[in-house]
ChimeraX commands (.cxc) that place a marker at each C-alpha (Angstrom):
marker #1 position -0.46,-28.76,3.48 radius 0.5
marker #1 position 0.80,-25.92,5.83 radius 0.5
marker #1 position 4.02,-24.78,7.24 radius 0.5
marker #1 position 4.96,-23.03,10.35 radius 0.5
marker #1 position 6.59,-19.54,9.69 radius 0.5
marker #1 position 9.87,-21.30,10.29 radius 0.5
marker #1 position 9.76,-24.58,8.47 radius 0.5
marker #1 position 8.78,-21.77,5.28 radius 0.5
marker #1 position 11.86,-19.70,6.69 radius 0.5
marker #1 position 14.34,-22.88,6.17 radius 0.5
marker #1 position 12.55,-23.98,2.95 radius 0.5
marker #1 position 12.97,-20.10,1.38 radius 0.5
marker #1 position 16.05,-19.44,2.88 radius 0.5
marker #1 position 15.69,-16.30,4.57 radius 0.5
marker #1 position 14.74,-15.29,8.07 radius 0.5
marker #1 position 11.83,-15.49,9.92 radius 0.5
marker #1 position 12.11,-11.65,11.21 radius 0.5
marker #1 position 11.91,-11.01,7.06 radius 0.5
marker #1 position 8.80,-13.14,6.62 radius 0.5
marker #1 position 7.31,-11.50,9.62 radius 0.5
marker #1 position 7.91,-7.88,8.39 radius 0.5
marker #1 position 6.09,-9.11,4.83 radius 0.5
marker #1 position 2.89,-9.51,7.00 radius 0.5
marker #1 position 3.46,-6.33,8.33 radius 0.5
marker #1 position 3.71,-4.50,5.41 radius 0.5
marker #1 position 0.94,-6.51,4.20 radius 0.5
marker #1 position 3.43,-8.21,1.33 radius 0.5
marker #1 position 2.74,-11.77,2.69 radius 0.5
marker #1 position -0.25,-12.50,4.61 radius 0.5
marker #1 position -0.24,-15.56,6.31 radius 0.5
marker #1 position -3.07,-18.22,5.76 radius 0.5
marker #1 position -3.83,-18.07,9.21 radius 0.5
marker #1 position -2.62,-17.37,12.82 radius 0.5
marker #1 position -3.17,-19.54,15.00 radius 0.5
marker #1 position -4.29,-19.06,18.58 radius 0.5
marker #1 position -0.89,-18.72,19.73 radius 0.5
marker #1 position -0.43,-16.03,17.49 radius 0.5
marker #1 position 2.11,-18.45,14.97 radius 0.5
marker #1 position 2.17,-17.91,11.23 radius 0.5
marker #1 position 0.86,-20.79,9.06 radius 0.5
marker #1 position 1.33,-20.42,5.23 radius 0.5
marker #1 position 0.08,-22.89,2.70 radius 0.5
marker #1 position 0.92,-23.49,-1.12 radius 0.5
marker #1 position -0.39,-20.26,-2.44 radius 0.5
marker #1 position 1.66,-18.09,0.44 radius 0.5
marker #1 position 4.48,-20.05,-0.94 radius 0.5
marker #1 position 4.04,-19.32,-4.54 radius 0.5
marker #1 position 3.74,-15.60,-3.87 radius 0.5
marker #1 position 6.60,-15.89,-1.77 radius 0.5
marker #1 position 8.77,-17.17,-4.58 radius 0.5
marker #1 position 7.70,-14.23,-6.76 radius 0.5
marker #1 position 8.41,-11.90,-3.96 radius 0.5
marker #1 position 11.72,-13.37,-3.71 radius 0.5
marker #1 position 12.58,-13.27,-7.58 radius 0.5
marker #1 position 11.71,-9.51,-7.94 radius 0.5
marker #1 position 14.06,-9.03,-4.66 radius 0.5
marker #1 position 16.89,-10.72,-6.39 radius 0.5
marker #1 position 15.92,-8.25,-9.29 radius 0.5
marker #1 position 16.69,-5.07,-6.52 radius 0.5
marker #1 position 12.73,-4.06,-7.43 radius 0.5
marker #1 position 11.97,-2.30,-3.81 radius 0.5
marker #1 position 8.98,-4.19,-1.66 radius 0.5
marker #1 position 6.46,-1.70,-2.32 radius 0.5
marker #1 position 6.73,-1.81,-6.39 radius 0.5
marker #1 position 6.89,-5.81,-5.67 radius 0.5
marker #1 position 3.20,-5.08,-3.85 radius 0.5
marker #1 position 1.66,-2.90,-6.66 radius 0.5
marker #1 position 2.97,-5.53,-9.49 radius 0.5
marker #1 position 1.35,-8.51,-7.00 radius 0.5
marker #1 position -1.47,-6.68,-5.98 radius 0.5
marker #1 position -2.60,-6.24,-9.27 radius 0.5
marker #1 position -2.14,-2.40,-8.98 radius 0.5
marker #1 position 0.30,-2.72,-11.69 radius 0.5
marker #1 position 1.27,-5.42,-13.86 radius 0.5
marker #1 position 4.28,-7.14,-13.31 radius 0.5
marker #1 position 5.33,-6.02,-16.83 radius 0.5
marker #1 position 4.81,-2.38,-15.94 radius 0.5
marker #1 position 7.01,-2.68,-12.67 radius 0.5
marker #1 position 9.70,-4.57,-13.98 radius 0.5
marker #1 position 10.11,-1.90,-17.09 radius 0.5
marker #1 position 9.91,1.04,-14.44 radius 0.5
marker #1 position 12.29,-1.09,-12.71 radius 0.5
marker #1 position 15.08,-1.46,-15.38 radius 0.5
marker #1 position 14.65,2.68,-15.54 radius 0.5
marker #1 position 15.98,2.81,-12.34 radius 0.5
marker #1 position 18.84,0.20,-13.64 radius 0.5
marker #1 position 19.76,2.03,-16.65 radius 0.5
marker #1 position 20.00,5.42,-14.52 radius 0.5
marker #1 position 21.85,4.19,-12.03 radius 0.5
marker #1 position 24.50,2.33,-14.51 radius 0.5
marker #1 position 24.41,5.72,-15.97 radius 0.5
marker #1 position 25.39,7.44,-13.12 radius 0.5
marker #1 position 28.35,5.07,-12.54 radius 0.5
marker #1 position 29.36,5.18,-15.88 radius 0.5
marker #1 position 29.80,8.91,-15.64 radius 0.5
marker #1 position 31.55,8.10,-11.98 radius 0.5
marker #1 position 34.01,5.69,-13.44 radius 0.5
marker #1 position 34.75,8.54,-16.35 radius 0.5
marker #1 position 35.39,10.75,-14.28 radius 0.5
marker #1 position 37.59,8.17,-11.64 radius 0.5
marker #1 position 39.52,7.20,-14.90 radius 0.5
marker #1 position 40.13,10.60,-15.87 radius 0.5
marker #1 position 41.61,11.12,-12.12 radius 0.5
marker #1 position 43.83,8.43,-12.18 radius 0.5
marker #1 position 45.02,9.21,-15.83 radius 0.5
marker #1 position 46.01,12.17,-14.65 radius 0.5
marker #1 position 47.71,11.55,-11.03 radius 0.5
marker #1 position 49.18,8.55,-13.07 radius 0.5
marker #1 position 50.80,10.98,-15.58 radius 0.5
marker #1 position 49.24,10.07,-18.01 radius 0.5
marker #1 position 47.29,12.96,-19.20 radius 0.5
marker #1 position 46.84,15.94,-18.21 radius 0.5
marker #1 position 43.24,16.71,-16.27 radius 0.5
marker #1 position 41.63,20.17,-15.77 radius 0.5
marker #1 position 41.07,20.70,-11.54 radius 0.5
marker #1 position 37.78,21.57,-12.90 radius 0.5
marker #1 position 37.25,17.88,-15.29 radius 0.5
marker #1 position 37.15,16.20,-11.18 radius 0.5
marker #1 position 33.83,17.46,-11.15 radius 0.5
marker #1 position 32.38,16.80,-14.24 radius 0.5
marker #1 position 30.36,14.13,-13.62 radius 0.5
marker #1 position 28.44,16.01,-10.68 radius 0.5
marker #1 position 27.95,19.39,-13.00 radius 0.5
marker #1 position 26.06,16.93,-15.30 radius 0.5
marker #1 position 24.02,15.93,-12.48 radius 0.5
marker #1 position 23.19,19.19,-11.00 radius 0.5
marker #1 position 21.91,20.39,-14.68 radius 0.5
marker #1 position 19.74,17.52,-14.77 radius 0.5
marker #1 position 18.08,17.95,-11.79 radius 0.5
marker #1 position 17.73,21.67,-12.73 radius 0.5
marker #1 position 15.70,20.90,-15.44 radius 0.5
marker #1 position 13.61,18.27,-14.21 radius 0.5
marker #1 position 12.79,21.16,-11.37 radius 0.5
marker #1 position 12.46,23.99,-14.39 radius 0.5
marker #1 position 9.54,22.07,-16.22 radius 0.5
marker #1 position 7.93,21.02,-12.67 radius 0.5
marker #1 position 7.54,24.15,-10.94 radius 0.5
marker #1 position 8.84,26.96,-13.40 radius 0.5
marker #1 position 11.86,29.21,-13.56 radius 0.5
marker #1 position 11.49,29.79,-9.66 radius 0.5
marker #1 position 12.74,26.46,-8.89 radius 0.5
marker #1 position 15.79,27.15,-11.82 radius 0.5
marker #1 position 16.54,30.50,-10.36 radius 0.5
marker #1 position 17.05,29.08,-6.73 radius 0.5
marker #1 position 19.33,26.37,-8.26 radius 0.5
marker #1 position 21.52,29.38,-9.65 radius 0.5
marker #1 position 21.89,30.90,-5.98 radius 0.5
marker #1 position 23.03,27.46,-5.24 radius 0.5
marker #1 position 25.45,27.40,-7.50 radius 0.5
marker #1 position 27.00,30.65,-6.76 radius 0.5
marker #1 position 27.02,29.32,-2.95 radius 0.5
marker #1 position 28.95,26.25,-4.27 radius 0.5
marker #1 position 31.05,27.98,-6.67 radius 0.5
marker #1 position 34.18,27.88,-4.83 radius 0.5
marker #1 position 34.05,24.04,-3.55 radius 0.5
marker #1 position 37.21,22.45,-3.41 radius 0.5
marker #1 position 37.36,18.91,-4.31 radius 0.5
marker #1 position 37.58,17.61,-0.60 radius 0.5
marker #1 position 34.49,19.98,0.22 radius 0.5
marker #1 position 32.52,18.05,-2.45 radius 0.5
marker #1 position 33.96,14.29,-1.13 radius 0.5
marker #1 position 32.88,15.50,2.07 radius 0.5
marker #1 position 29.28,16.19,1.11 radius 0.5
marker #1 position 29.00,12.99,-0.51 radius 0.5
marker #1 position 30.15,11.01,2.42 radius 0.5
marker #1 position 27.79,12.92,4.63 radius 0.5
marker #1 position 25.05,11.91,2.50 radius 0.5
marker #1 position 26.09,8.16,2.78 radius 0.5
marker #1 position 25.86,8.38,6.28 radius 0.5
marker #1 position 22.94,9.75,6.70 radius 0.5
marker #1 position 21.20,7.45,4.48 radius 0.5
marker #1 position 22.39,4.18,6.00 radius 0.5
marker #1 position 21.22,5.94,8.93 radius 0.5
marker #1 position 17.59,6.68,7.58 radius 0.5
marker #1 position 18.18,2.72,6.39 radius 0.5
marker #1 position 18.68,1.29,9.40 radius 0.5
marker #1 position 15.61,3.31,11.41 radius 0.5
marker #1 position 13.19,2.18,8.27 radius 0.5
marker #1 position 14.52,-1.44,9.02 radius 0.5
marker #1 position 13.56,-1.06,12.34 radius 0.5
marker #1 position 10.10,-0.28,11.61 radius 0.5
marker #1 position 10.14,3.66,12.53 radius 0.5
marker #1 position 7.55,5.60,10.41 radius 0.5
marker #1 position 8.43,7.89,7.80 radius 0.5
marker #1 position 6.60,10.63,10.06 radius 0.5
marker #1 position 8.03,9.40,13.31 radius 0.5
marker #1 position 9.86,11.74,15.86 radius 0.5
marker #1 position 13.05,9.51,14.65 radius 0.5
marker #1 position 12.83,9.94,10.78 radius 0.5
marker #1 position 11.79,13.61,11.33 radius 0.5
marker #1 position 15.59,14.17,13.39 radius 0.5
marker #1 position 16.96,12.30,10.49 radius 0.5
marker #1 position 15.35,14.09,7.69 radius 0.5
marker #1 position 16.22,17.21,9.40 radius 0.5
marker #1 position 19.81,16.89,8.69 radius 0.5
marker #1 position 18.84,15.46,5.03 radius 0.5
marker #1 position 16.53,19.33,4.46 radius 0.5
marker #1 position 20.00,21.31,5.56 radius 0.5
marker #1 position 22.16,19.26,3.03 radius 0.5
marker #1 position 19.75,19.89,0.84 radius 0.5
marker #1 position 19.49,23.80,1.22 radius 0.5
marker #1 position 23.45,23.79,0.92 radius 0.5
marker #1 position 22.90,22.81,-2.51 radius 0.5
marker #1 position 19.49,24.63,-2.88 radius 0.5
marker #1 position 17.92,26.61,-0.86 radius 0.5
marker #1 position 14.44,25.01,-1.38 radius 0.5
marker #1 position 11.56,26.45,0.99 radius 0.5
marker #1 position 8.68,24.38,2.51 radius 0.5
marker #1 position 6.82,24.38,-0.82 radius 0.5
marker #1 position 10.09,23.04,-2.12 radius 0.5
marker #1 position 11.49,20.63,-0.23 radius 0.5
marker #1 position 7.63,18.82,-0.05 radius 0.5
marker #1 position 7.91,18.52,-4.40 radius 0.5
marker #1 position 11.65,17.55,-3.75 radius 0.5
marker #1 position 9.81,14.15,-2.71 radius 0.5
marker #1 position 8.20,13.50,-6.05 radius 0.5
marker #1 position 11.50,13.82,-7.63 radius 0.5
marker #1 position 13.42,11.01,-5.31 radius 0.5
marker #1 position 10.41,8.53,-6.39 radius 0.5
marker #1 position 10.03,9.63,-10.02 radius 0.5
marker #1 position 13.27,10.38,-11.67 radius 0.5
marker #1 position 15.06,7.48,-12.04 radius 0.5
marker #1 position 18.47,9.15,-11.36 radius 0.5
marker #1 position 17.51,10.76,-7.98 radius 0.5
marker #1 position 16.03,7.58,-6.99 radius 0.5
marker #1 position 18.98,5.48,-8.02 radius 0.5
marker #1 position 21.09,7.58,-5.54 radius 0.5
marker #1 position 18.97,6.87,-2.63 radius 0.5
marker #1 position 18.08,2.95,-3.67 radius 0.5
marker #1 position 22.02,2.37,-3.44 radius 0.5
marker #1 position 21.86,2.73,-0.28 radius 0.5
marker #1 position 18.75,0.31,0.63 radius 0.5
marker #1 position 16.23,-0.45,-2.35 radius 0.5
marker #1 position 13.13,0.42,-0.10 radius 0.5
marker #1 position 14.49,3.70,1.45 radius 0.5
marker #1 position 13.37,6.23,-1.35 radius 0.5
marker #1 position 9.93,5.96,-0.60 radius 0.5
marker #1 position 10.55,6.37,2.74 radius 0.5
marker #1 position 12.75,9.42,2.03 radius 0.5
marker #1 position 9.45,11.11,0.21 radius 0.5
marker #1 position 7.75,10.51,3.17 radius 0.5
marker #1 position 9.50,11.62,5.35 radius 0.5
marker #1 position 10.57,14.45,2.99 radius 0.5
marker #1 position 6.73,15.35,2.86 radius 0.5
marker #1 position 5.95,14.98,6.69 radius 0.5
marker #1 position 9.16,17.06,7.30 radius 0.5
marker #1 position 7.57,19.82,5.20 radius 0.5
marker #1 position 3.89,20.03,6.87 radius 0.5
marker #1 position 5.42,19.18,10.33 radius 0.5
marker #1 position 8.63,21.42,10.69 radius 0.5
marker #1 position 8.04,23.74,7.85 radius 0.5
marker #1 position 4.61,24.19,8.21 radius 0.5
marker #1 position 3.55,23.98,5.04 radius 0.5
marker #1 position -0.22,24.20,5.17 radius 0.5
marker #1 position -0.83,22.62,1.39 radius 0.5
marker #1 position 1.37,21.11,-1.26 radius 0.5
marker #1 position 1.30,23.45,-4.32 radius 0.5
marker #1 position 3.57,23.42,-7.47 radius 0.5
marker #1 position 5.23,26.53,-6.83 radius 0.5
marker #1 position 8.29,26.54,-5.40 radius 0.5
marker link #1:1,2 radius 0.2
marker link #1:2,3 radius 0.2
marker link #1:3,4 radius 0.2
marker link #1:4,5 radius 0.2
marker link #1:5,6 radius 0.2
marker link #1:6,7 radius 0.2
marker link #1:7,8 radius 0.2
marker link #1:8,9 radius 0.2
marker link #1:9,10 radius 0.2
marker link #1:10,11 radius 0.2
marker link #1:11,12 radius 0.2
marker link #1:12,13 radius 0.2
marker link #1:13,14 radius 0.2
marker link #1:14,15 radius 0.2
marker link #1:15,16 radius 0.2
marker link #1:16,17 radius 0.2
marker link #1:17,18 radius 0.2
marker link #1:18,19 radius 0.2
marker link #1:19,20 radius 0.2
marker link #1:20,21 radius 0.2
marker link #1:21,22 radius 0.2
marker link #1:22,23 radius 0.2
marker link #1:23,24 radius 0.2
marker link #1:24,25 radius 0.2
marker link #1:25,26 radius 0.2
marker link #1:26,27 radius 0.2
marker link #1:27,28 radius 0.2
marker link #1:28,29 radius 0.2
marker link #1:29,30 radius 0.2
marker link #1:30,31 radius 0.2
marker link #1:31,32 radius 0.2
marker link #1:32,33 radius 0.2
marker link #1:33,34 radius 0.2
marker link #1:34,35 radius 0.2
marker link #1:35,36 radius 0.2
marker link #1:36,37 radius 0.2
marker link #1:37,38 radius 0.2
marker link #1:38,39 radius 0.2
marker link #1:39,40 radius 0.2
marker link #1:40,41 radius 0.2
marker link #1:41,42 radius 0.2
marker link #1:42,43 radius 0.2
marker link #1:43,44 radius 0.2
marker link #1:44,45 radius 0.2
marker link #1:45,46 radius 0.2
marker link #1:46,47 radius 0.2
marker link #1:47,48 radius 0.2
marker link #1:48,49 radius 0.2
marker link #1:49,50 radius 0.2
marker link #1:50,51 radius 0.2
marker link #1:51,52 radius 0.2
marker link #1:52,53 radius 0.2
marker link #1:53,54 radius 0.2
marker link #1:54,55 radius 0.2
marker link #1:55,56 radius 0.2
marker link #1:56,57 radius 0.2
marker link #1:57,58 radius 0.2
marker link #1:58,59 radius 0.2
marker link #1:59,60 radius 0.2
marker link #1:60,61 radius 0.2
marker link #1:61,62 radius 0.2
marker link #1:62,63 radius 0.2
marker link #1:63,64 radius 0.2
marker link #1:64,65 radius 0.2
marker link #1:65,66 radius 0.2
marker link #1:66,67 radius 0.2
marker link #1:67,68 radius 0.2
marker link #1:68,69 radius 0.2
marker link #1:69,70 radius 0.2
marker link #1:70,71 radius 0.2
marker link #1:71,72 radius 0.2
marker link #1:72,73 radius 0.2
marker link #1:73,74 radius 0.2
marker link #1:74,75 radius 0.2
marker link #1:75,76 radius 0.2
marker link #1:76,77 radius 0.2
marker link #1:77,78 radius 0.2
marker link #1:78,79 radius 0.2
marker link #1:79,80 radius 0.2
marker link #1:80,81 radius 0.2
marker link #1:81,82 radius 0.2
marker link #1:82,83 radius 0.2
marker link #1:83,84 radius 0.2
marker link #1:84,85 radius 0.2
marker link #1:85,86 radius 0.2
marker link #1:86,87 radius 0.2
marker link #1:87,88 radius 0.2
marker link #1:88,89 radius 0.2
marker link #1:89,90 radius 0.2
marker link #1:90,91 radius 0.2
marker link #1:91,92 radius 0.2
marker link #1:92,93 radius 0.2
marker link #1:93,94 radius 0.2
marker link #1:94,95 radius 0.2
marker link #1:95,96 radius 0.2
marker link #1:96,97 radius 0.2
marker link #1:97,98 radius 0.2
marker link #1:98,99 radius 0.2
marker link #1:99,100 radius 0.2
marker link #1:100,101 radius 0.2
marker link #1:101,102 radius 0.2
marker link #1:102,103 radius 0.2
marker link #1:103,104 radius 0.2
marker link #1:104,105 radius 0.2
marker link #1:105,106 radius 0.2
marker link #1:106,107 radius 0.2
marker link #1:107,108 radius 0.2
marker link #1:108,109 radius 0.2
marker link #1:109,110 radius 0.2
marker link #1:110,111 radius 0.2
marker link #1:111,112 radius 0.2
marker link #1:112,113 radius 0.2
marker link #1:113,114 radius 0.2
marker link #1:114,115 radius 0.2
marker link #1:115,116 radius 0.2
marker link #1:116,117 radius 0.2
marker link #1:117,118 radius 0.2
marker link #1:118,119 radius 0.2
marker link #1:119,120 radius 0.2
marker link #1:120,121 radius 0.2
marker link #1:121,122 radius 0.2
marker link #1:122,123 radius 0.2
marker link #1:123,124 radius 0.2
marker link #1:124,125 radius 0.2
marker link #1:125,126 radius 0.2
marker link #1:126,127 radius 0.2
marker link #1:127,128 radius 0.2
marker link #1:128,129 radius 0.2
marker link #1:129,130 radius 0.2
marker link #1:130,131 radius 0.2
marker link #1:131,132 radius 0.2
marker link #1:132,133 radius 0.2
marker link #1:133,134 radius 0.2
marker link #1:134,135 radius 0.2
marker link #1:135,136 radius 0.2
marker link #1:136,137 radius 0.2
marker link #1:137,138 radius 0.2
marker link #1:138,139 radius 0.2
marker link #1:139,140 radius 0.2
marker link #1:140,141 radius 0.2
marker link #1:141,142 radius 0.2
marker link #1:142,143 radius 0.2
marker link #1:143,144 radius 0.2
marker link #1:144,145 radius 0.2
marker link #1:145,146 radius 0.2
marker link #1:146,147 radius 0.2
marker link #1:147,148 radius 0.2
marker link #1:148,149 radius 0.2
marker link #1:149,150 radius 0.2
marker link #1:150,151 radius 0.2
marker link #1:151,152 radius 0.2
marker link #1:152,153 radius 0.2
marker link #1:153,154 radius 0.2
marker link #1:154,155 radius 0.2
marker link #1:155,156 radius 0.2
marker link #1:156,157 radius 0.2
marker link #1:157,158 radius 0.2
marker link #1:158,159 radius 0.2
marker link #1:159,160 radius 0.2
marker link #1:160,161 radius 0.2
marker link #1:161,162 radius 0.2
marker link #1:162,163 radius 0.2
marker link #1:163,164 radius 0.2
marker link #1:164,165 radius 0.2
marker link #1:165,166 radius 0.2
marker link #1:166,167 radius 0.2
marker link #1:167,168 radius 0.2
marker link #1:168,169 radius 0.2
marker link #1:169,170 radius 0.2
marker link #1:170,171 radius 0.2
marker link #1:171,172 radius 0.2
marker link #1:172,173 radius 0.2
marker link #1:173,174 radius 0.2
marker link #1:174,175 radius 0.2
marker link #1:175,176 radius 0.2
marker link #1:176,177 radius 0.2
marker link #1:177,178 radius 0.2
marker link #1:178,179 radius 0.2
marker link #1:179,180 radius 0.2
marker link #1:180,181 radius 0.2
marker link #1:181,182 radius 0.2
marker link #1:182,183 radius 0.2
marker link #1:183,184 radius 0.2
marker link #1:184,185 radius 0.2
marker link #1:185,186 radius 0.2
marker link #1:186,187 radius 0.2
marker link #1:187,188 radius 0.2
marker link #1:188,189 radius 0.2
marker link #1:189,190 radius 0.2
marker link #1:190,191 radius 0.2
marker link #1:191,192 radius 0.2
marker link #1:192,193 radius 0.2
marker link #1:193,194 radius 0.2
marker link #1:194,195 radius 0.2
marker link #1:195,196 radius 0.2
marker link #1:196,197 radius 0.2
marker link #1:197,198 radius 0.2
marker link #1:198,199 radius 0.2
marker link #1:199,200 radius 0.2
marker link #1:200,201 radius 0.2
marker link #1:201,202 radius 0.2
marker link #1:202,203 radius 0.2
marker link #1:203,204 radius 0.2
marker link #1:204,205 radius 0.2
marker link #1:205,206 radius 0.2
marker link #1:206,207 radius 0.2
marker link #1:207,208 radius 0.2
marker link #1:208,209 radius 0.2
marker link #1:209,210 radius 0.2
marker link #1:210,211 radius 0.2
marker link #1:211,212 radius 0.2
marker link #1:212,213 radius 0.2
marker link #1:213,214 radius 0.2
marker link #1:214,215 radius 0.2
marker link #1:215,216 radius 0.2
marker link #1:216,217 radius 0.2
marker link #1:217,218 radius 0.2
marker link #1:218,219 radius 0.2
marker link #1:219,220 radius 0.2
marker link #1:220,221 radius 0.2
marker link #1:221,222 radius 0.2
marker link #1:222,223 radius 0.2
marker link #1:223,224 radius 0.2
marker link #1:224,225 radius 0.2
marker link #1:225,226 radius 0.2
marker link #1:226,227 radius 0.2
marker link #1:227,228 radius 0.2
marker link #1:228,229 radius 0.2
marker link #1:229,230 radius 0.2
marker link #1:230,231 radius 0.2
marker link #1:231,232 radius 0.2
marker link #1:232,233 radius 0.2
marker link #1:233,234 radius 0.2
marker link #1:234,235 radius 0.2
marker link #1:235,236 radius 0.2
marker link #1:236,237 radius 0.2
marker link #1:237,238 radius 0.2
marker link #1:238,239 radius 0.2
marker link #1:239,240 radius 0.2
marker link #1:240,241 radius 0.2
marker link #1:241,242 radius 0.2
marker link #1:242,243 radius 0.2
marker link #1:243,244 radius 0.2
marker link #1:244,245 radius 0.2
marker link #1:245,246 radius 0.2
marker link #1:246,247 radius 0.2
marker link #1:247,248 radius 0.2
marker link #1:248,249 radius 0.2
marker link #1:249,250 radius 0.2
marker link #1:250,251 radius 0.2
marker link #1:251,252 radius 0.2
marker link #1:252,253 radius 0.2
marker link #1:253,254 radius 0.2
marker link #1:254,255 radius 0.2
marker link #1:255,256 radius 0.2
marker link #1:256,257 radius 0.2
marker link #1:257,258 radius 0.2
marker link #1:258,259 radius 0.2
marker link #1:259,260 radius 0.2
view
């Protein structure tokens, strides 16, 4: 038996515009169209449809979902890379709610906290990162994180809040254009990834070489990815891509190399 793309959008209980960008992305492929151009899915659509939906409810993003479907990977595989991602991320707002706890202790009165402890938990992170650049692309990447530092050094606690809100907003931003359907090399995502390279060279001043391994990084490392997948599970690969394009288009980088 088959089902019209909106008798399977009741049944599933999501939309039809979702079902339709699964054949897009080539996630869910109808079992036929017919001449009017309508989706028809039979039993085994359905099936994979469930699975798609299971990993969603999981917060896997739709293009580990395809490898682990597709046979590319095995489900296994993409669900252990997956709970990576999970683990950094509950990390990361472990060391958040530290460091909240350690602000209210001490606006509270009860303790007293170092100006310098409201920061901790973003130190930790910027060390991180300088080491996953260090055994990447050598000390050149490490030594540009140290001019970044010494650009930062002075920071006030509202300058850093401020950052971190900007980034926010420009990622729901990049969110909602990827939802749309723009391309990660589009003249929309390249505006948009414009402002993401100059936030980035406030915190290191990465060249075109750079910026283009900075993409690696957001997909890999399951902490840099877990700050972009907050936003919208699916945008970090996006963000490489357009992190990539950004540096061959508007940097004109001619090849990606591992220096930095």
């Amino acid at each position: 038996m088959e089902y019209p793309i909106s008798r399977v959008a009741r049944m599933a209980g999501i939309s039809s515009r979702a079902l339709r960008h699964y054949h897009d992305i080539g996630l869910l492929v109808p079992s036929r169209l017919s001449a009017n151009g309508y989706r028809w899915y039979e039993r085994r659509e359905l099936l994979r449809l469930q699975r798609i939906m299971l990993l969603r409810e999981l917060g896997m993003p739709l293009v580990d979902i395809a490898a682990a479907l597709d046979g590319e990977t095995s489900e296994l595989t993409a669900l252990r890379r997956h709970r990576e991602q999970l683990a950094a991320e509950r990390d990361r707002l472990s060391r958040v709610i530290d460091t909240v706890d350690r602000t209210i202790a001490g606006l509270s009165g009860e303790r007293a906290v170092r100006d310098e402890d409201f920061f901790t938990g973003l130190a930790e992170a910027k060390d991180r990162l300088r080491q996953d650049l260090r055994v990447r692309y050598g000390q050149g990447a490490e030594s540009q994180m140290v001019a970044a530092e010494r650009a930062t050094r002075h920071w006030t606690r509202a300058d850093y809040e401020d950052a971190a809100e900007q980034g926010d907003r420009l990622y729901t931003r990049m969110s909602e254009a990827r939802r749309r359907g723009a391309a990660p090399d589009s003249p929309e995502a390249l505006e948009l990834t414009a402002e993401h390279y100059q936030g980035v060279r406030a915190l290191w001043p990465a060249n075109a070489t750079g910026y283009h391994a900075l993409a690696d990084l957001i997909t890999d490392k399951p902490e840099q990815r877990a700050i972009v997948s907050t936003v919208d599970p699916d945008l970090p690969s996006w963000l490489a891509e357009a992190v990539r394009a950004y540096a061959i288009q508007c940097l004109g980088l001619k090849q990606a190399t591992n220096a930095v």
